[in-house]
C-alpha positions as CSV (number, residue, x, y, z in Angstrom):
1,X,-17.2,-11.4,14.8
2,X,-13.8,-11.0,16.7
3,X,-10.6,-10.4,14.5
4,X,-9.9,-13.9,15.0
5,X,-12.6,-14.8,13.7
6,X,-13.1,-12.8,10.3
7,X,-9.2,-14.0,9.7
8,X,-10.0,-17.8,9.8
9,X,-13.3,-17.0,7.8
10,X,-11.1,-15.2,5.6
11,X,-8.4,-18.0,5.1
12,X,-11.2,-20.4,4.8
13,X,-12.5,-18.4,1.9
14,X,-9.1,-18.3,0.1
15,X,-8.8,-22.1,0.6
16,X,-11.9,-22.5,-0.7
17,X,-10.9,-20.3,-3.7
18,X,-7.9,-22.0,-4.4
19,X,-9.3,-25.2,-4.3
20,X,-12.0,-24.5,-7.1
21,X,-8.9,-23.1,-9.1
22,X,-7.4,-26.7,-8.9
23,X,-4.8,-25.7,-6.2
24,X,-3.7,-28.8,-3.8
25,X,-3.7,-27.2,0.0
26,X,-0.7,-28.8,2.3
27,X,-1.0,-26.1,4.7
28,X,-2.6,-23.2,6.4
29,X,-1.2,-20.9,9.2
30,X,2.0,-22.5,8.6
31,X,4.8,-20.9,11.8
32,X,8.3,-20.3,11.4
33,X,9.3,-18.6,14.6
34,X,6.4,-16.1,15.6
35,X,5.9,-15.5,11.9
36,X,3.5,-17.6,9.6
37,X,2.4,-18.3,6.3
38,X,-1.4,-18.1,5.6
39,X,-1.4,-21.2,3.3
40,X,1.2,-23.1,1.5
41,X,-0.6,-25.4,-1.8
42,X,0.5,-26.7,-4.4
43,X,-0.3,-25.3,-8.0
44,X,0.5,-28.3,-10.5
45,X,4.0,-28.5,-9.7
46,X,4.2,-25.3,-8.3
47,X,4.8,-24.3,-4.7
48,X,2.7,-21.7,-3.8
49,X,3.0,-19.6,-0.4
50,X,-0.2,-17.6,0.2
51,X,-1.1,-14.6,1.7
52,X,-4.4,-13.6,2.4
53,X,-5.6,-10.2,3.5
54,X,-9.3,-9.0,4.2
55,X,-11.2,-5.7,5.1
56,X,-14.7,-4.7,5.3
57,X,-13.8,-1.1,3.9
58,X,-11.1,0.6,1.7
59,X,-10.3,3.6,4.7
60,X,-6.7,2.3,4.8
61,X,-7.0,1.0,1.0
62,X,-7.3,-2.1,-0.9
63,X,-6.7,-5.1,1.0
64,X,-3.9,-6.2,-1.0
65,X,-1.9,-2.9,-0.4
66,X,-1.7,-3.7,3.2
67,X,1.2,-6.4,1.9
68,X,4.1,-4.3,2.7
69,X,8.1,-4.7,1.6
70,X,8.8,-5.5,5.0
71,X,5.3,-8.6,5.2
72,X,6.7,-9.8,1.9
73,X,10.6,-10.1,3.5
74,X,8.8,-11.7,6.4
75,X,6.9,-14.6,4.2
76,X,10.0,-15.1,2.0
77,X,12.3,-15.8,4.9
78,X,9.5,-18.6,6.2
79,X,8.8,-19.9,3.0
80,X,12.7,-20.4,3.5
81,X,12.3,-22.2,6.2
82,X,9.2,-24.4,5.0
83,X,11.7,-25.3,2.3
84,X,14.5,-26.4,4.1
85,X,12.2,-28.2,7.0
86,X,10.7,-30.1,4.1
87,X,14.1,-30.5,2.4
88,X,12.6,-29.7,-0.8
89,X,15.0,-28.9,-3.4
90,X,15.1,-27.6,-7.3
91,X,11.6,-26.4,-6.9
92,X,9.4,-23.5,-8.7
93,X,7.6,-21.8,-5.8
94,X,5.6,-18.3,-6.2
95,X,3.9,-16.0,-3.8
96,X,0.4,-15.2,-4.2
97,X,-2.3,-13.2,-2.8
98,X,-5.8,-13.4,-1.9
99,X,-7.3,-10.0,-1.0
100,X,-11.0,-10.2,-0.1
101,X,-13.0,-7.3,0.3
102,X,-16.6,-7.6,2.4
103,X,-19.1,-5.6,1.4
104,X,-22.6,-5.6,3.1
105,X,-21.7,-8.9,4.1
106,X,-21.0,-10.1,0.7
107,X,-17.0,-11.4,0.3
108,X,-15.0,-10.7,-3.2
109,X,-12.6,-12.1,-3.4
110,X,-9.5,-10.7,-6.3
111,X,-7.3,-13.8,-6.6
112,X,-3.4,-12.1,-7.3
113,X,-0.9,-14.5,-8.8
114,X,2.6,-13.8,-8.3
115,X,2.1,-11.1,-6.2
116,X,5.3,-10.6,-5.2
């Protein structure tokens, strides 16, 4: 599987996830410039800007540890711009996290609210 690949298996895992946990998806890959958003979903009233990250080993650590300061400055400023494209206003947004590790195969998936 190319890298390609195991990322859009990996967002359609988190989609998937989020859906069973009630979450309503408006978006996926969502681009801002050259940057992007893996998925953007409502929570309730929430607005929710995901990010998901997978690996098939811990060499370089969890999964979620490869969200650095400078990825989380990236997603806020185009969850920024998703806001004002979508002229939303007054609205209670979060970011969250999916980190999936695959393990023989097998994903788990550790589900991270408010992740940053």
């Amino acid at each position: 599987m190319s890298t390609k690949e195991q990322g859009e298996w990996g967002e359609q895992l988190a989609q998937q996830h989020l859906l069973a946990l009630g979450f309503r998806i408006l978006e996926r890959n969502y681009r801002c410039g050259r940057e992007e958003i893996d998925i953007i979903a409502r929570d309730g009233e929430t607005l929710v800007f995901c990010e998901v990250k997978m690996r098939e080993n811990d060499n370089f650590g969890a999964p979620e540890y490869a969200l650095t300061p400078r990825k989380q400055q990236t997603i806020r400023k185009v969850a920024s711009g998703y806001v004002f494209e979508h002229e939303i206003k007054e609205q209670e947004c979060r970011f969250d996290v999916v980190a999936i590790r695959v393990v023989n195969g097998v994903p788990d998936i550790h589900y991270i609210r408010n992740a940053f």
